[in-house]
SEFIGU-568354 format. One record per residue (C-alpha): residue in three letters; x, y, z; residue number from 1. Coordinates in pm, 1 decimal. Layout:
REM SEFIGU-568354
  type         x         y         z  seq
   ala         X         Y         Z  NUM
...
***
This chain:
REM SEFIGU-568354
  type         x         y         z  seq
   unk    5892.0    2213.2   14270.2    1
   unk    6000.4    2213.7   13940.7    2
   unk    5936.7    2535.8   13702.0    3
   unk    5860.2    2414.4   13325.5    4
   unk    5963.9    2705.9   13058.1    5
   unk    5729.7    2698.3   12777.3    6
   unk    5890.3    2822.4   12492.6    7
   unk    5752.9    3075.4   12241.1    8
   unk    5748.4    2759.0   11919.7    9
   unk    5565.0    2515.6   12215.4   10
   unk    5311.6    2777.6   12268.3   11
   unk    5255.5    2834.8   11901.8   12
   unk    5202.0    2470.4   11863.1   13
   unk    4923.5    2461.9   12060.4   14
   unk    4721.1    2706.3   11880.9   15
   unk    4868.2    2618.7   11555.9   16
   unk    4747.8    2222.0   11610.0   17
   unk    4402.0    2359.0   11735.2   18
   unk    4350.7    2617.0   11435.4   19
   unk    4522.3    2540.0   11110.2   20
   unk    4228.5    2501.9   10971.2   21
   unk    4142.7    2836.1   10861.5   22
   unk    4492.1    2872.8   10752.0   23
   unk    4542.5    2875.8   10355.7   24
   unk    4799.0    2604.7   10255.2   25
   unk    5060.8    2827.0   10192.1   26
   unk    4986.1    2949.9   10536.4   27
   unk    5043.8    2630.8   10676.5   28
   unk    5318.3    2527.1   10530.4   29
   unk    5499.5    2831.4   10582.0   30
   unk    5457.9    2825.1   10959.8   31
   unk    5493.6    2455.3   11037.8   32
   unk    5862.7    2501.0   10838.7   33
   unk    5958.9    2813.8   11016.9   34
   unk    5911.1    2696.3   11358.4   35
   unk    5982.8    2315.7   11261.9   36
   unk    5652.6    2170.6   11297.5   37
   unk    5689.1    1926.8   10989.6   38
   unk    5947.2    1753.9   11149.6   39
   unk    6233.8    1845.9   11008.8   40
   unk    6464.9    2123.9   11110.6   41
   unk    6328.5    2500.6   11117.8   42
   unk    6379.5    2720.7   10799.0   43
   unk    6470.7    3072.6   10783.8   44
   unk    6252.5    3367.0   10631.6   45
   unk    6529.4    3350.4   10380.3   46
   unk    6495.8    2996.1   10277.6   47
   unk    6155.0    2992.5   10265.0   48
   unk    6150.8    3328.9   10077.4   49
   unk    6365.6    3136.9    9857.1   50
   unk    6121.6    2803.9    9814.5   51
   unk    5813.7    3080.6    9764.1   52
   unk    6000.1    3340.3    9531.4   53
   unk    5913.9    3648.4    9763.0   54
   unk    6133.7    3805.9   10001.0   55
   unk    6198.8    3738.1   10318.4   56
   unk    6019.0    4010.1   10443.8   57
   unk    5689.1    3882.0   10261.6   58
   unk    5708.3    3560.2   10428.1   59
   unk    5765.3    3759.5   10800.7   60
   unk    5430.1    3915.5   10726.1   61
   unk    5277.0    3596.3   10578.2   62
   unk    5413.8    3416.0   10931.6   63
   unk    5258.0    3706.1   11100.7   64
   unk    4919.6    3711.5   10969.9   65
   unk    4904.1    3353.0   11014.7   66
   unk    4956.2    3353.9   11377.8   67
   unk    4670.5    3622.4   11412.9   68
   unk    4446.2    3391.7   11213.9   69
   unk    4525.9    3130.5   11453.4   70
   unk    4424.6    3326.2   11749.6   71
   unk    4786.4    3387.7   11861.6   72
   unk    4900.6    3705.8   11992.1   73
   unk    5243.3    3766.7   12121.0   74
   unk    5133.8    4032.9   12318.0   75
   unk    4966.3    3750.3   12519.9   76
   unk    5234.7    3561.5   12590.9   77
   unk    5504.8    3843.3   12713.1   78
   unk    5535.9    3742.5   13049.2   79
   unk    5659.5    3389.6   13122.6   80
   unk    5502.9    3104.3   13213.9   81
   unk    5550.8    2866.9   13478.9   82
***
């Protein structure tokens, strides 16, 4: 039998896909660029600090609050799974 690793961005996906809804925009966008969801490649807290004019450490806490909206806890998801 084959074990599939899930990896933390796949996981995200799926609760980002099923609740970015009740994201703001900025939310949104901020998330789907950090973890690469737009398509492209994945952007750093600096980079999109950068795009945003905040720091870095803003857009961490942006990120986080985000994933919380979305129903995502990393406590959750500490132990792998297979």
């Amino acid at each position: 039998m084959i074990k599939k690793q899930v990896t933390e961005a796949q996981r995200i996906f799926v609760f980002f896909k099923k609740n970015s809804r009740k994201l703001s925009a900025r939310e949104r966008d901020i998330v789907k660029s950090y973890y690469g969801f737009n398509g492209s490649f994945r952007h750093s807290l600096q980079d999109l600090g950068e795009t945003y004019q905040v720091t870095r450490e803003r857009i961490r806490q942006i990120k986080y609050e985000a994933l919380n909206k979305i129903g995502y806890h990393q406590s959750l998801w500490k132990r792998k799974i297979h």
